[in-house]
N, C-alpha and C positions, 0 to 999 in steps of 0.2 A: 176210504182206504187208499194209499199211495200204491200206485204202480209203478216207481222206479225211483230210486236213493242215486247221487251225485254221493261219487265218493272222491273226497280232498286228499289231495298229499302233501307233501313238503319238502322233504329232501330230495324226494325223488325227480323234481323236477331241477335241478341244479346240477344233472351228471352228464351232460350234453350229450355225444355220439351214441352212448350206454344206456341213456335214459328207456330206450323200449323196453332192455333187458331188463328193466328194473319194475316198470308197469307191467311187464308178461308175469314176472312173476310175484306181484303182488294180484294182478285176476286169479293167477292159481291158486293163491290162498286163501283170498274170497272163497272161488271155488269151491276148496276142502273145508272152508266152514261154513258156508250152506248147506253141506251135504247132510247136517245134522237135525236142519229145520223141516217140519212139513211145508210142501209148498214148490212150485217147479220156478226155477230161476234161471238168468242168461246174463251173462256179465261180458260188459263190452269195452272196447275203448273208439273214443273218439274225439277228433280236434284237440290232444290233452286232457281229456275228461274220463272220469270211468265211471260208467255206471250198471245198475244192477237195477234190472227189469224182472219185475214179475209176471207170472202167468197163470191167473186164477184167483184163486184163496190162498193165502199163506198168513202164518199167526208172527202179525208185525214186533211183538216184544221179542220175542225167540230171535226173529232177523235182527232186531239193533244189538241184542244181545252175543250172537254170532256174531258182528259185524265191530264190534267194542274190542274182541280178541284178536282183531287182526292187525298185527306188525306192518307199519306203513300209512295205516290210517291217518291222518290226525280231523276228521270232520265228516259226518253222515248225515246228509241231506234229503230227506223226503220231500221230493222233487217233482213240481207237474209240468211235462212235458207238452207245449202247446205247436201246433203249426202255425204260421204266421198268416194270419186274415183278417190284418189290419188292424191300426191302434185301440179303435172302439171295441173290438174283440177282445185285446191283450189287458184293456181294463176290465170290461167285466170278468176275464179269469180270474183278475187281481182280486178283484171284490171278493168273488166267489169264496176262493182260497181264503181270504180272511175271515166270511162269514163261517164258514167252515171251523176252520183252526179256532178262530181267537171267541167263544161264547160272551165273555164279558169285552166290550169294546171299549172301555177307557185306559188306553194304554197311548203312550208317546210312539210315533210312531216313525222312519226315514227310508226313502226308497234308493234304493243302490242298483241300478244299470251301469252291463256293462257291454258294448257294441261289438262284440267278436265278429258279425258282417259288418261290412263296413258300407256295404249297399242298403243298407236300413236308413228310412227316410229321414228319421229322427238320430238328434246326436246323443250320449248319453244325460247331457247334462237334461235336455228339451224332454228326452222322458221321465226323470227323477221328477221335474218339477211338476209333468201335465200329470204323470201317474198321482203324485201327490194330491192334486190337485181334486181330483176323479175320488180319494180316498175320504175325502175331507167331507166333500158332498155326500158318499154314500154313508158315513155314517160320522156322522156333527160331534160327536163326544172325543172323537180321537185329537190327537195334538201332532203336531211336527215339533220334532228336537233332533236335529242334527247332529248333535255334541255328545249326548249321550239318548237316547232312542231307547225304549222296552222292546222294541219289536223292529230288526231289521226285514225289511220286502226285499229281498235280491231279484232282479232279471237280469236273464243275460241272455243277447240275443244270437243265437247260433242258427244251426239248420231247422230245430227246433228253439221255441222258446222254453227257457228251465226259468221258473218262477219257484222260490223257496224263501221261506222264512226261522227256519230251525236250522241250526248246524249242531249237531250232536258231538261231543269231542269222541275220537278216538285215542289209542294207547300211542299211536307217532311210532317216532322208531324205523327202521328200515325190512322190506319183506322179507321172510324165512326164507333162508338158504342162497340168498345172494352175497355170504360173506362168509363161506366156507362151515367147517365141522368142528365143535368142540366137546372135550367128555367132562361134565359135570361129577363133580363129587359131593354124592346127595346123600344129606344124612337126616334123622328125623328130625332136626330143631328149625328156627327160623331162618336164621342165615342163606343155607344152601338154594332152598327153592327161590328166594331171593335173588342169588345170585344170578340162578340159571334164568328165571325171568328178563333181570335184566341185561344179559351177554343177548339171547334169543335177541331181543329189543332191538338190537345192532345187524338183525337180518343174520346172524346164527343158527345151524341146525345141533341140536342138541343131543345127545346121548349121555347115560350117567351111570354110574355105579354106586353100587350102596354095599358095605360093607355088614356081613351078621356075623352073629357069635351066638349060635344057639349052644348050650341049655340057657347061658347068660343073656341072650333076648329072644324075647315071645316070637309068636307068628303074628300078634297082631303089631309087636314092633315093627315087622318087616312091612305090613300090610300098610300101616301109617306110611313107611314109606313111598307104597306103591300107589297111596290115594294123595298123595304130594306129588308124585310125577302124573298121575294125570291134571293133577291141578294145574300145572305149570305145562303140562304137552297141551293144555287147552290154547295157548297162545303160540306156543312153541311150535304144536305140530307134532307127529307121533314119535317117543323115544322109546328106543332101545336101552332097559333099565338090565344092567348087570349087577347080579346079585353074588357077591365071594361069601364064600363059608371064611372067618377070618379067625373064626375060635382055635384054633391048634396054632395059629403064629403068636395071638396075643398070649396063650398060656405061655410058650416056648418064650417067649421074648420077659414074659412076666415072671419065669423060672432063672432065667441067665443073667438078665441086665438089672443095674441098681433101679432100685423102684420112685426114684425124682426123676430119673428119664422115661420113666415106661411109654409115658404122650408124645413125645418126639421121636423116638425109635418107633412106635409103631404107627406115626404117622410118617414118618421113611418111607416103610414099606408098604401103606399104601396107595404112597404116590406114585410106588414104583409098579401095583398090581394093574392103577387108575391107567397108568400110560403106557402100559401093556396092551390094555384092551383098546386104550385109544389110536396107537399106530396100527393095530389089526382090523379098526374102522375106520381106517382112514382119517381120524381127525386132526386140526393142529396147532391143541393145545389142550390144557386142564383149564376147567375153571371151579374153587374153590369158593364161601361165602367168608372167607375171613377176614376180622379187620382189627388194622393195630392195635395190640394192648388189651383187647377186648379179653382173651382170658391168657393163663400163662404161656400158651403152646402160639400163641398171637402177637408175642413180642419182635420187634426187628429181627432179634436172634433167631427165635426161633422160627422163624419165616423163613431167614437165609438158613437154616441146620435142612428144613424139608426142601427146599429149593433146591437143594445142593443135586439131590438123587433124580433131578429130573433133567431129559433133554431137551425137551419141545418147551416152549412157554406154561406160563401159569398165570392165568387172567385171575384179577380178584376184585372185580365191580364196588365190593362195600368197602374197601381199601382204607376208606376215610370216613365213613360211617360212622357215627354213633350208633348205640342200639334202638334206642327211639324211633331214628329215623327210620333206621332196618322193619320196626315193627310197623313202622306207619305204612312205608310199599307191600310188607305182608298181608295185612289188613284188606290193602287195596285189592289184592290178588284174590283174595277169599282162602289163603294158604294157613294165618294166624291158627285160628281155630282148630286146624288139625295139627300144626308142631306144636301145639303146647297138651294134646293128649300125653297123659304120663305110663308113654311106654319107653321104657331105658333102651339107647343105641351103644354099641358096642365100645364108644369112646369112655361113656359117661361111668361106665361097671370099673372099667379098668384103670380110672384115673388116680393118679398118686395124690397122696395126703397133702404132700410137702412138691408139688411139678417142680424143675428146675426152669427159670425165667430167662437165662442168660449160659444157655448151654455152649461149649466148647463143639467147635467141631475134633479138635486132637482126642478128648473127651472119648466123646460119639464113635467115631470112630475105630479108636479102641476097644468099647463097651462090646460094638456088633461083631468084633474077629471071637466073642464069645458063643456067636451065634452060627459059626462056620459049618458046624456038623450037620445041622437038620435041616436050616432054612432053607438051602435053595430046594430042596424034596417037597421042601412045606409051601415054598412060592407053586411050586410047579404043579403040585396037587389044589391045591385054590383054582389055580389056571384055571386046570383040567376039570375040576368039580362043577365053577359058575352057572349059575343056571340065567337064561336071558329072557326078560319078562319085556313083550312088545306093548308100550301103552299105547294110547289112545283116550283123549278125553271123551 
């Protein structure tokens, strides 16, 4: 059993003077997903390195598993820490370590040193070749291939020696909350938690709102939503999910305005409920899972008709997406299998036979002076209604 993972980054190391601010808080997030594992942990940094030290028992699938959702990742190394006591020593760890890991030894195999002291008696090249050499002897079946290898040896020699042969990939991406606040617009199908996966990716804190319309959707519609937001705060980190009652605008909007606009008018309004709540938490922007063409309320036009009602940005990740593609990252997320439960969201009840594809805004905007009398009562009672559900994976 490993007692401490080398954890990789990548972007992170390219931000120069910033670069701690960006390792501080990708340890926190380590952090906060350890906290879910049994097992006592210490996560540190060093020389550019971060790693994650154990203390005891801890149930190693659970850690790679926590350690897969973390934004900034992209490589987890179960790592054997050695002090330096001399060459002879650092070989038979090597050994060790591979009698260990590798059970069947006919594998190709290349040693990769790299000298981070530069007071090590050996150059890197002098240890790749003797390590090799040491590897050959203790067990005759293996091969050297340099070009392409089954099995890279890594050493690097630092204060400790880190000897690894695994690099586990991570999700990449930059740590949560080092690139401000955005409110996601979650709804139950595939797209949305899509989307807010990958904005989060970008080192994003996320918040979202989900629009209902009961009697027209269940409680397990809204529940589907709310096991999607923890799907997605599993990477994300914990969201604040705003729930609007939206049944009294969509009736009201479905009683006054021609019914090929119904999807664009009341997607208006809740971009304008979404960024309500999002300047009240401070965020700065929306983010949306939509993408061109993909259905009618998803054409150029209709993109600029709901754009129109917003002031702050409006992020839209899948932008250029196909649906395939969209379902291949949902898949990945483990999100697929809950938005395709068939429980109707409030869009899907109230959508016209006939959408209009290439709405007018002069249109539009004359449709909603239809709507002068009640709505802004009706925005304002939503408001006031919302109920805020805190996830947590």
């Amino acid at each position: 059993m490993y007692k401490s993972f080398l954890i990789k980054y990548a972007e992170i190391a390219i931000k120069g003077k910033n670069r701690y601010l960006f390792e501080d808080a990708l340890v926190s997030q380590i952090n906060h997903a350890l906290k879910k594992v049994d097992g006592s942990f210490h996560v540190r940094k060093e020389q550019g390195r971060i790693y994650v030290d154990t203390d005891g028992e801890y149930d190693y699938d659970e850690t790679i598993e926590a350690l897969k959702c973390v934004f900034g990742i992209v490589g987890i190394c179960p790592v054997i820490l050695v002090e330096d006591e001399g060459f002879d020593k650092l070989c038979e760890d090597v050994i060790a370590h591979i009698k260990q890991e590798y059970p069947d030894k006919h594998f190709t195999f290349k040693v990769d040193a790299r000298r981070a002291r530069k007071n090590y008696p050996l150059e890197s090249m002098e240890i790749n070749a003797k390590v090799g050499e040491r590897i050959l002897d203790a067990f005759p079946e293996t091969r050297v291939d340099v070009h392409h290898p089954e099995v890279m040896i890594h050493i690097e020699i630092r204060s400790q020696i880190n000897i690894y042969s695994r690099i586990i990939p991570g999700p990449g991406g930059m740590p949560v909350g080092t690139n401000g606040k955005a409110m996601l617009l979650l709804s139950g199908g595939i797209d949305s938690p899509v989307a807010g996966y990958m904005i989060a990716k970008r080192g994003v804190t996320i918040d979202a709102t989900y629009f209902h319309a009961p009697p027209y959707t269940s409680e397990r519609a809204k529940q589907k939503v709310v096991d999607l937001a923890k799907i997605v705060a599993k990477y994300a980190g914990p969201i604040n999910l705003h729930v609007v009652n939206f049944t009294d605008i969509q009736l009201y909007i479905y009683e006054q305005c021609p019914h090929e606009e119904l999807t664009i008018i009341m997607r208006r309004y809740m971009m304008k409920l979404a960024e309500h709540f999002a300047k009240e938490n401070k965020c700065l922007g929306l983010i949306t899972g939509e993408s061109i063409g993909q259905v009618a309320s998803q054409t150029m036009q209709s993109l600029a008709a709901t754009n129109e009602v917003c002031t702050m940005p409006v992020y839209r990740p899948l932008i250029g997406f196909d649906k395939q593609e969209i379902v291949e990252v949902s898949e990945k997320i483990d999100a697929y299998e809950t938005s395709i439960l068939p429980y109707e969201d409030c869009c899907t009840i109230f959508v016209a036979k006939h959408p209009v594809t290439k709405p007018s805004l002069n249109v539009i905007h004359n449709d909603e002076k239809k709507l002068s009398e009640k709505i802004d009562a009706l925005m304002q009672e939503a408001i006031d209604t919302v109920e805020v559900i805190h996830i947590e994976a």
